[in-house]
ZAKOL-702020 format. One record per residue (C-alpha): residue number from 1; residue in three letters; chain; x, y, z. Coordinates in steps of 0.1 Angstrom, whole numbers, always signed. Layout:
[NUM ALA A [X Y Z]]
...
END
This chain:
[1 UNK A [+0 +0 +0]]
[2 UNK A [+11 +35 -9]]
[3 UNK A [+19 +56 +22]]
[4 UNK A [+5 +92 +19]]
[5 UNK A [+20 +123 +31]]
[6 UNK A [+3 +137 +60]]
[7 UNK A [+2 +169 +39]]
[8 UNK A [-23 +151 +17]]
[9 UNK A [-46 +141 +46]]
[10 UNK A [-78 +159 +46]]
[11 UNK A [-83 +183 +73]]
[12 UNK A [-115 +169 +97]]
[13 UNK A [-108 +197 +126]]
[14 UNK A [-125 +230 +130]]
[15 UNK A [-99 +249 +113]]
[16 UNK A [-83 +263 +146]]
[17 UNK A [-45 +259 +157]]
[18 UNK A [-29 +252 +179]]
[19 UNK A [-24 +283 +202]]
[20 UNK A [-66 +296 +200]]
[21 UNK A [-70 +257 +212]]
[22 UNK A [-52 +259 +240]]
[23 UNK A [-68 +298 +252]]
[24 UNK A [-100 +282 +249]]
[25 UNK A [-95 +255 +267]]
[26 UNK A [-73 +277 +292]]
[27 UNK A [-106 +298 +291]]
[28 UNK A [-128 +267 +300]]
[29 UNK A [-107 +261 +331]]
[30 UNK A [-112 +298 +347]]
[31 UNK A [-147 +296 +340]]
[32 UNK A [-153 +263 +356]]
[33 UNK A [-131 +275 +385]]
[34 UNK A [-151 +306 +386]]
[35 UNK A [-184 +289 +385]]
[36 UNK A [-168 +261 +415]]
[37 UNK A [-160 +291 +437]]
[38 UNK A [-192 +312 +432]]
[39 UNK A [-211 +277 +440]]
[40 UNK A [-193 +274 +471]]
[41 UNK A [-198 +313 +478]]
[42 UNK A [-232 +320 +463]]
[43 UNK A [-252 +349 +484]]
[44 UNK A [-272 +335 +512]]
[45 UNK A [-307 +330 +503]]
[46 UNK A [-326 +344 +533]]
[47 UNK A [-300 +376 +543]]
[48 UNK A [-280 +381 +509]]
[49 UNK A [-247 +380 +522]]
[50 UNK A [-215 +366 +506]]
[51 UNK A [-203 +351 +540]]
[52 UNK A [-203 +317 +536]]
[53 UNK A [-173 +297 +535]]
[54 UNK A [-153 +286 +504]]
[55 UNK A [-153 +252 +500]]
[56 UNK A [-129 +234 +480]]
[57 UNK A [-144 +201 +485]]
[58 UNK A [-174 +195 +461]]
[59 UNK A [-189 +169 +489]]
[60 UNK A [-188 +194 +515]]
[61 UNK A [-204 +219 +496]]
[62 UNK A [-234 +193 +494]]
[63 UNK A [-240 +191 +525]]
[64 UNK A [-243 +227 +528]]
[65 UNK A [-276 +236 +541]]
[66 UNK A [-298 +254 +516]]
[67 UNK A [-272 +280 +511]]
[68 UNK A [-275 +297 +541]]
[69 UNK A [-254 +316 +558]]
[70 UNK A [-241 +299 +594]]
[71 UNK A [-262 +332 +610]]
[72 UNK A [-291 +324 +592]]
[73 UNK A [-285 +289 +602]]
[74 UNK A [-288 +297 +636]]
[75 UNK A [-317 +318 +630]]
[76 UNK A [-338 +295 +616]]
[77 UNK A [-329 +269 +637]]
[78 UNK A [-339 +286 +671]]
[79 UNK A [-372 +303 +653]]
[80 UNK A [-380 +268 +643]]
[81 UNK A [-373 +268 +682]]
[82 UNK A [-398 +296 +694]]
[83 UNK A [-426 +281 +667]]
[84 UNK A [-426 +250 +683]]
[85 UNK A [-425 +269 +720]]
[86 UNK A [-456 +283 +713]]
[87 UNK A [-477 +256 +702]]
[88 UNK A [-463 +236 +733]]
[89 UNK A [-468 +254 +756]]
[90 UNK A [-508 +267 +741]]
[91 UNK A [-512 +231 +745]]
[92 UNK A [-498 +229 +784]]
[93 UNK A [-522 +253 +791]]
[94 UNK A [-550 +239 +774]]
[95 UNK A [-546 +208 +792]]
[96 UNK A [-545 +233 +822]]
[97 UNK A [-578 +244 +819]]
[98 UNK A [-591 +209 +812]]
[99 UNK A [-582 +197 +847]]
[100 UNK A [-601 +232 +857]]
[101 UNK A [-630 +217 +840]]
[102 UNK A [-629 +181 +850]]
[103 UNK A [-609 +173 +880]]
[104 UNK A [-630 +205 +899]]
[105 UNK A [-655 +219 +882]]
[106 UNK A [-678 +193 +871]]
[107 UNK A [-670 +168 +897]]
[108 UNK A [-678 +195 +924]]
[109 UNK A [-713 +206 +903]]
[110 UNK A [-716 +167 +905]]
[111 UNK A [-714 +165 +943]]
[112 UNK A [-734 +196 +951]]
[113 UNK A [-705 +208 +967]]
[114 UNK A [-720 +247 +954]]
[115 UNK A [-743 +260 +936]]
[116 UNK A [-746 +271 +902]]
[117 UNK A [-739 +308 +912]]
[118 UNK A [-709 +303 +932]]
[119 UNK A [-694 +276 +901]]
[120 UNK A [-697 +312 +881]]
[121 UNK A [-684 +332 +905]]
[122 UNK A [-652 +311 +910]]
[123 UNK A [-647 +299 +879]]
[124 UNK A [-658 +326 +856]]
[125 UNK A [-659 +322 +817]]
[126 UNK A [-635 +291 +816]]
[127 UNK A [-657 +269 +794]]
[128 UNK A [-651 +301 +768]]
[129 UNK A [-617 +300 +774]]
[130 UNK A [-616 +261 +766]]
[131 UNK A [-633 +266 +736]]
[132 UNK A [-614 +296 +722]]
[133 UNK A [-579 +276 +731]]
[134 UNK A [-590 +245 +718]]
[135 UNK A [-596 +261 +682]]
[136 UNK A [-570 +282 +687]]
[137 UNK A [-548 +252 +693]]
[138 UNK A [-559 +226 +661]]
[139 UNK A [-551 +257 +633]]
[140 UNK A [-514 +257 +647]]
[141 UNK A [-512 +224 +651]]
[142 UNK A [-527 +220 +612]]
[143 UNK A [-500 +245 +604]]
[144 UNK A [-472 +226 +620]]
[145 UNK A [-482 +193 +602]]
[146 UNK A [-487 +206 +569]]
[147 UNK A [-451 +224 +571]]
[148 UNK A [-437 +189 +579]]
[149 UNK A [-454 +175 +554]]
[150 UNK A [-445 +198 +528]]
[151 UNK A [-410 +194 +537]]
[152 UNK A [-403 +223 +554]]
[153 UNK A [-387 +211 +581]]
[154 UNK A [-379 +242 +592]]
[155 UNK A [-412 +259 +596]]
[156 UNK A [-403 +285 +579]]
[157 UNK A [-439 +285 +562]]
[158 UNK A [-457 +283 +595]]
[159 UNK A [-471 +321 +602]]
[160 UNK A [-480 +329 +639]]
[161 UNK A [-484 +364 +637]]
[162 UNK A [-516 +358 +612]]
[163 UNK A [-533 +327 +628]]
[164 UNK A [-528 +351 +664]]
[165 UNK A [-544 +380 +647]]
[166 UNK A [-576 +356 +633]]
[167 UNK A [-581 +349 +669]]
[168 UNK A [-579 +384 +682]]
[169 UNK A [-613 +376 +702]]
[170 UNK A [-598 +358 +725]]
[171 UNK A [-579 +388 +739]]
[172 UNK A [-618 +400 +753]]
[173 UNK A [-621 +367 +766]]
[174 UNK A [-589 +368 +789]]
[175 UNK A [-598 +407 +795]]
[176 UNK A [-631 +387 +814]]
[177 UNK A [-616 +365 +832]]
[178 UNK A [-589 +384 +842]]
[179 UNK A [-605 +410 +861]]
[180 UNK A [-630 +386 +879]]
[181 UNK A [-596 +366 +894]]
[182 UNK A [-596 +391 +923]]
[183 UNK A [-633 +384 +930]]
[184 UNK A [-632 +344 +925]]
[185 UNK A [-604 +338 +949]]
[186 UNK A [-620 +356 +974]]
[187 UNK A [-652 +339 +969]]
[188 UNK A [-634 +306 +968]]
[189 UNK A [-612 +314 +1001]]
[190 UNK A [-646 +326 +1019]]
[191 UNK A [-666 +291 +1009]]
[192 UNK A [-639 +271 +1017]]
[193 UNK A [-639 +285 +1052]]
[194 UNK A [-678 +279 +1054]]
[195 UNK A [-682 +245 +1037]]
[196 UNK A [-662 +218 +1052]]
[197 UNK A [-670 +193 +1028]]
[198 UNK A [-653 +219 +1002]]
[199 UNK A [-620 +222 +1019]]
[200 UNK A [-621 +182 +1020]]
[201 UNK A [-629 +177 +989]]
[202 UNK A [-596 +205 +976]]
[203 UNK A [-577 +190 +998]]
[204 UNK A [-578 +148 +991]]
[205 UNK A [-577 +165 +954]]
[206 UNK A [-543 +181 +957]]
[207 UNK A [-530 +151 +976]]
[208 UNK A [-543 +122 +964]]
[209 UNK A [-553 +131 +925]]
[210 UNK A [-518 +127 +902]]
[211 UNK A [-530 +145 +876]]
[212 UNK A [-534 +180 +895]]
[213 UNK A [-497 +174 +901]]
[214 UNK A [-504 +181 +936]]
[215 UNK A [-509 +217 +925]]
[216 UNK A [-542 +236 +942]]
[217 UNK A [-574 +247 +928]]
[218 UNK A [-558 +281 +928]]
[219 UNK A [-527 +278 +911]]
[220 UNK A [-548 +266 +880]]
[221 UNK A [-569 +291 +880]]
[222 UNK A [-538 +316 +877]]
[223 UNK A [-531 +294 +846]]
[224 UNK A [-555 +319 +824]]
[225 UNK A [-536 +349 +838]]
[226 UNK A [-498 +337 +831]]
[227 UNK A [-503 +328 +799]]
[228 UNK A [-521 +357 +787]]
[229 UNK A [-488 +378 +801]]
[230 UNK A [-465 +351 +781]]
[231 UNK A [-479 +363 +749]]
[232 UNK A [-457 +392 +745]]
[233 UNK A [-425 +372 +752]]
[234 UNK A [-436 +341 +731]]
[235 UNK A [-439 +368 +702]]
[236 UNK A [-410 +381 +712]]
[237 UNK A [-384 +353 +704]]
[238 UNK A [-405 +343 +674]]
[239 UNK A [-402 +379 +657]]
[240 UNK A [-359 +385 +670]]
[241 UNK A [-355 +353 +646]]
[242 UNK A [-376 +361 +615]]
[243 UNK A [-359 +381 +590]]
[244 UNK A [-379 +415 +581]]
[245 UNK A [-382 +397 +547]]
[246 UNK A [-405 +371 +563]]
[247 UNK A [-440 +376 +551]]
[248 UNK A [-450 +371 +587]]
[249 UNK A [-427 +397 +598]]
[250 UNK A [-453 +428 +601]]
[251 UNK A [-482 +404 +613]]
[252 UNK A [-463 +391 +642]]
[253 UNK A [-452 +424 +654]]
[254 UNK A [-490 +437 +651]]
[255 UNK A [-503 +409 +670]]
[256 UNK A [-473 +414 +696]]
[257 UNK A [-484 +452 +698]]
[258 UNK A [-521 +445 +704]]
[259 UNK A [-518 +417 +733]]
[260 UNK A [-498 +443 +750]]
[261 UNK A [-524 +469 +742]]
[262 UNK A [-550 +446 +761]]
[263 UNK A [-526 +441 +793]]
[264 UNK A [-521 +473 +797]]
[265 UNK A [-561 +480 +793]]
[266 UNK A [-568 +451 +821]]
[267 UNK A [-541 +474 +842]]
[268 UNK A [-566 +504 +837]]
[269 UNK A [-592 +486 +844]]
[270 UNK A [-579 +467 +878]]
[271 UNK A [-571 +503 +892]]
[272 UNK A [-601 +517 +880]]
[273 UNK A [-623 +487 +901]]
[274 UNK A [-598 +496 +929]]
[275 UNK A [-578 +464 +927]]
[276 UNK A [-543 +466 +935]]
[277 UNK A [-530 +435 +914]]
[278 UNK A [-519 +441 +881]]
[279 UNK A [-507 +424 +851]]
[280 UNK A [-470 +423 +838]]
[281 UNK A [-464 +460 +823]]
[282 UNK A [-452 +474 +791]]
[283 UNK A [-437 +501 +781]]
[284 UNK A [-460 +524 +766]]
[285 UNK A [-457 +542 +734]]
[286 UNK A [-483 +562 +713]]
[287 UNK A [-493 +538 +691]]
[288 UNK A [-502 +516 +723]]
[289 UNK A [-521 +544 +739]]
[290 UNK A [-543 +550 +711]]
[291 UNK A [-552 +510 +711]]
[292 UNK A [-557 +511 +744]]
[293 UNK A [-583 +540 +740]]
[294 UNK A [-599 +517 +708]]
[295 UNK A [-606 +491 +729]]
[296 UNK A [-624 +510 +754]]
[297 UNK A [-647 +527 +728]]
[298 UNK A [-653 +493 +714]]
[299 UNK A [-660 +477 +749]]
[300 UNK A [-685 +508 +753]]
[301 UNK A [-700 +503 +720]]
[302 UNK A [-705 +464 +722]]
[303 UNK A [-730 +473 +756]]
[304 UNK A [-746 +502 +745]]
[305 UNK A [-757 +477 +713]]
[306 UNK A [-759 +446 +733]]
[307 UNK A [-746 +420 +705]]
[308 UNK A [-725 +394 +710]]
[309 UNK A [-688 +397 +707]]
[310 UNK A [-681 +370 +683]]
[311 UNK A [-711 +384 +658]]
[312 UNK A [-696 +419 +658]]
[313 UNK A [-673 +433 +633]]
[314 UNK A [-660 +466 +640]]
[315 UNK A [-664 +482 +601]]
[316 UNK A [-646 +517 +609]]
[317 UNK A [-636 +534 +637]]
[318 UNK A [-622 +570 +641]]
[319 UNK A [-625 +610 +644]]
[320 UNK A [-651 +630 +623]]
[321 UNK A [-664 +663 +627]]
[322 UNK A [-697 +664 +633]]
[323 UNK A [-730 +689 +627]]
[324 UNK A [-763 +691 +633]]
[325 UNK A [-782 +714 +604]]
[326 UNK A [-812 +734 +614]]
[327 UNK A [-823 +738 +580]]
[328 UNK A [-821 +716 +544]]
[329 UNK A [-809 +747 +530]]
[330 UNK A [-771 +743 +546]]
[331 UNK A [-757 +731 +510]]
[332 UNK A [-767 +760 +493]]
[333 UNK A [-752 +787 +519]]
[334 UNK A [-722 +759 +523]]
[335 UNK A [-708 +741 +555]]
[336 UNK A [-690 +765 +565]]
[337 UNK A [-720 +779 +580]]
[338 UNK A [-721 +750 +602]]
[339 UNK A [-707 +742 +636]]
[340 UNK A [-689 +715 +637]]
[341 UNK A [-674 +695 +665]]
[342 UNK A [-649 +662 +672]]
[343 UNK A [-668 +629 +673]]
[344 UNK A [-657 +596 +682]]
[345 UNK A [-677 +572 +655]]
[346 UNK A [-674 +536 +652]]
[347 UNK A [-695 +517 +627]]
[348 UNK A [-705 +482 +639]]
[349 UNK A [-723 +454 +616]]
[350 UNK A [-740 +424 +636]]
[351 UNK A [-728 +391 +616]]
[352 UNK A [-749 +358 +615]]
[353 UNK A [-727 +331 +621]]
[354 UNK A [-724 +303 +599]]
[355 UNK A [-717 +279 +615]]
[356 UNK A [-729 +270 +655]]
[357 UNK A [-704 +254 +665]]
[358 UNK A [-671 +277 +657]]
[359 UNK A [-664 +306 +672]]
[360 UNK A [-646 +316 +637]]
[361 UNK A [-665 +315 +612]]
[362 UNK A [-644 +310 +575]]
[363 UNK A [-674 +329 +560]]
[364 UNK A [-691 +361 +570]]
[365 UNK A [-733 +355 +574]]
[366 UNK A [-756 +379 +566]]
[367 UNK A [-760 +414 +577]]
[368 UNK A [-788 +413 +601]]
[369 UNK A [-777 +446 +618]]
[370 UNK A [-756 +485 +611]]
[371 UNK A [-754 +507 +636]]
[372 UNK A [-732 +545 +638]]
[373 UNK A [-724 +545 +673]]
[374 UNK A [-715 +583 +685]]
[375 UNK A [-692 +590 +718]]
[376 UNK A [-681 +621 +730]]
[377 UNK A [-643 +632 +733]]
[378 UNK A [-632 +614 +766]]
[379 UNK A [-637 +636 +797]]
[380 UNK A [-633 +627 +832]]
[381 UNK A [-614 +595 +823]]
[382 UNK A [-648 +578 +807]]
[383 UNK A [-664 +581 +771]]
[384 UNK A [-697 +593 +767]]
[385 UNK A [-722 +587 +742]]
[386 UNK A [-736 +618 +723]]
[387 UNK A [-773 +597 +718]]
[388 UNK A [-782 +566 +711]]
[389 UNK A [-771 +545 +685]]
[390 UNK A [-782 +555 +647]]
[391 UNK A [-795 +523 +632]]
[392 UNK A [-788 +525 +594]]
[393 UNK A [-819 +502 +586]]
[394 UNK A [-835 +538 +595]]
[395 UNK A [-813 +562 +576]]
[396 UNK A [-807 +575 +544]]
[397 UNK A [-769 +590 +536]]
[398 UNK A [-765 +609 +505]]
[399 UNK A [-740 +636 +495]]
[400 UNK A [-740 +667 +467]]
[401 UNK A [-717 +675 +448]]
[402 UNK A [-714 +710 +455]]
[403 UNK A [-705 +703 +487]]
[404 UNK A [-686 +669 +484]]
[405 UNK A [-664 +676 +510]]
[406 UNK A [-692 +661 +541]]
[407 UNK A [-720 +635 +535]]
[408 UNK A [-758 +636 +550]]
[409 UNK A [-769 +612 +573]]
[410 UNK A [-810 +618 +582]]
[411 UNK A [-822 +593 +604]]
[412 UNK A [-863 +587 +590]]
[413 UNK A [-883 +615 +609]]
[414 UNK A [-860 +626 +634]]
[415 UNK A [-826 +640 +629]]
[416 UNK A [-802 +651 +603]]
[417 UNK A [-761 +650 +608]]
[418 UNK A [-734 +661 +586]]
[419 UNK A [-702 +646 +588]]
[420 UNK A [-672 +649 +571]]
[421 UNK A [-634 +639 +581]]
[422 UNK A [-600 +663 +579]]
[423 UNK A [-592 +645 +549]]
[424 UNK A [-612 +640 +522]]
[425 UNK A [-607 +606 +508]]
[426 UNK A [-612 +596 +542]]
[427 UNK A [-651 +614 +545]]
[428 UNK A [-656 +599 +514]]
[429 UNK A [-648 +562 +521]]
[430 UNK A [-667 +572 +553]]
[431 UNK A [-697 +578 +532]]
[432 UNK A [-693 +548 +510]]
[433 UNK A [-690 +524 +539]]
[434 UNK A [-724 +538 +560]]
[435 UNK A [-745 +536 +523]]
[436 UNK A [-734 +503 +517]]
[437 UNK A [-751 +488 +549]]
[438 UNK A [-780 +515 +549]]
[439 UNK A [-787 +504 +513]]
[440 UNK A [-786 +464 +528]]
[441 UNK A [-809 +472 +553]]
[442 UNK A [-847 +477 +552]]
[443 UNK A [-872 +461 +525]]
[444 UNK A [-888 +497 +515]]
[445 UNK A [-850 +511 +511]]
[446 UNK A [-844 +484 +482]]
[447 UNK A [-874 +494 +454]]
[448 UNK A [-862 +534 +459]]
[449 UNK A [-828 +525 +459]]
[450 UNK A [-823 +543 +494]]
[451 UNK A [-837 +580 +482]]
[452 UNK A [-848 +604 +512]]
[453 UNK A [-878 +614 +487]]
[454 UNK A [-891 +593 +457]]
[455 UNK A [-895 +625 +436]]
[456 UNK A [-848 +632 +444]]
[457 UNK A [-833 +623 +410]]
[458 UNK A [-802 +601 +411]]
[459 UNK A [-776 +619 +396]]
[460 UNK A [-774 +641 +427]]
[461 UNK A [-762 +609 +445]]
[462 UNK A [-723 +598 +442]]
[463 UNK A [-719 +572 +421]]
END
């Protein structure tokens, strides 16, 4: 066989020498390297930082944790830590209240040991209290096994700050029981002292009953009042180890600042009944104070109207300046010829539940009630109301637009009020919120589409 010259030999390559070759290749290296060592020092996914070791070994930069920082690390790891506190211990106290229920109260309404008056006196609204905990209790709990089984072992999905704030009722609950404590022990120190069979009965229970953990009737019904304090720190620990990125961040540290506005409103409370306990203390800022003073119009509200606490949803609350017109001629000489003055006003809609036998509904019912509750500036240290409460199922509110910085409210032959806030948007979402449920209300309101006079043309009205 002829040999041929490797000069004849077709060229197969891609046509580049020797030297490009090699830079490429040289090139391939760095960025492989590069890639290698921004793997092993990629930004940390929950705080962005570049602190994370460089690993030169591919296996230990496997077992690196999610890329996470070792801070970050730490931080999940002990709010995984706090989570789990929380739940724990709700359930520790919920099995607290049980033995309340069953290893005293019924067993002692059993024997006749009191009557049904001094059970309430002692024991108060604990049945409510059981209720609210044990709901409370099975959404965290759903929560924690639906992160687990998700694979988030670290419960980084798990948001207490929003399931707390769903059960903001509860805080009312412990507000009741709370300031009856001083009144129940006394009651329950005074009976036992009278009924002999009573102080028997509390003491073969502490000694001889294992699951009271030879703790008295009346350190478990402190069990209400300690863990209603605990809040604040639970929420605490849970919020110092969630980023601010967290979308639980801002809900935890709302539900943190209203528990602490209800402490320091049972304070107010115990000094105004002339008790000289008090609750664990906060610092007070002016976000706090104004809460404090929201919950006391609410409180005042809720028994003027006489509704139930759990079918009352608080619409609007706030300042508006308020007038009473002695003519329907005011819009054409404008408000300014009107004397206004500050009014505390709280719209309040009564809710049908759904469902009988939760205390949270998922779904708003009906609308069965509206009302514009009125209170006076707070003198003397108490609210007081300017008259009773307008129903809107007897009210008509329409505005002009000549004067669309207030809104009419006449209340079907009585009165007439003008209201209208500092800010305008405000007056006006004001206005839409009160004609929504006036416009709900009342059978006659719906075929005249809520006019004051059958004869007013609609385009006066705001669309």
């Amino acid at each position: 066989a002829t040999r041929t010259k490797s000069a004849d030999v077709e060229r197969a390559d891609s046509g580049i020498g020797q030297m490009p070759a090699r830079k490429w290749r040289s090139r391939a290296s760095e960025t492989l390297s590069s890639l290698q060592a921004w793997e092993a020092h990629r930004p940390c996914t929950d705080c962005g930082e570049r602190d994370l070791p460089v690993e030169t070994d591919v296996q230990n930069c496997n077992q690196r944790r999610a890329d996470l920082c070792e801070k970050c690390r730490k931080r999940r790891t002990e709010r995984k830590e706090s989570v789990l506190e929380f739940v724990n211990t709700e359930a520790s106290y919920g099995e607290d209240l049980r033995i309340i229920k069953e290893e005293f109260y019924l067993p002692m309404q059993a024997a006749g040991l009191l009557s049904q008056e001094q059970l309430q006196g002692i024991f108060s609204n604990i049945q409510e209290l059981i209720d609210l905990n044990e709901n409370f209790l099975e959404i965290l709990q759903e929560e924690i096994d639906q992160a687990f089984d998700q694979g988030d072992n670290d419960l980084m999905t798990v948001c207490i700050g929003e399931i707390f704030l769903e059960f903001v009722n509860m805080l009312p609950a412990f507000q009741t029981y709370c300031l009856q404590q001083s009144s129940s022990v006394n009651m329950l120190n005074a009976l036992e002292k009278e009924k002999e069979l009573l102080r028997i009965f509390l003491n073969v229970s502490q000694n001889d009953n294992t699951a009271l953990r030879r703790m008295n009737l009346r350190s478990f019904l402190m069990a209400p009042l300690q863990r209603v304090t605990k809040y604040p720190l639970l929420l605490s620990r849970i919020i110092k180890a969630t980023t601010e990125y967290h979308p639980d961040h801002g809900s935890l540290r709302e539900a943190k600042s209203r528990i602490e506005s209800h402490l320091e409103h049972i304070n107010m409370k115990t000094k105004q009944e002339g008790n000289t306990w008090t609750l664990r203390s906060f610092r007070q800022d002016s976000k706090k104070k104004r809460e404090v003073i929201n919950i006391e119009m609410r409180e005042t509200a809720l028994k003027t109207v006489g509704w139930l606490r759990e079918e009352t949803r608080f619409v609007m609350e706030g300042s508006l300046q308020l007038a009473q017109p002695p003519d329907g001629q005011w819009v054409k000489k404008g408000s300014k010829t009107l004397k206004f003055q500050n009014m505390q006003v709280l719209l309040l809609v009564n809710m049908k539940r759904v469902s009988e036998s939760s205390l949270e509904s998922a779904e708003p019912g009906p609308v069965k009630d509206a009302v514009l509750v009125l209170i006076r500036d707070k003198n003397n240290g108490k609210f007081h109301l300017l008259r009773e409460p307008l129903r809107l199922s007897n009210c008509i509110v329409s505005t002009d637009p000549d004067c669309d910085d207030t809104f009419e409210l006449i209340e079907i032959r009585r009165e007439a009020f003008v209201f209208r806030d500092s800010d305008r948007a405000r007056t006006h979402h004001w206005f839409r919120q009160i004609r929504r449920y006036s416009r709900e209300l009342g059978s006659w309101k719906k075929r005249r589409n809520a006019l004051p006079n059958i004869m007013i043309s609609t385009p006066h009205t705001r669309p």
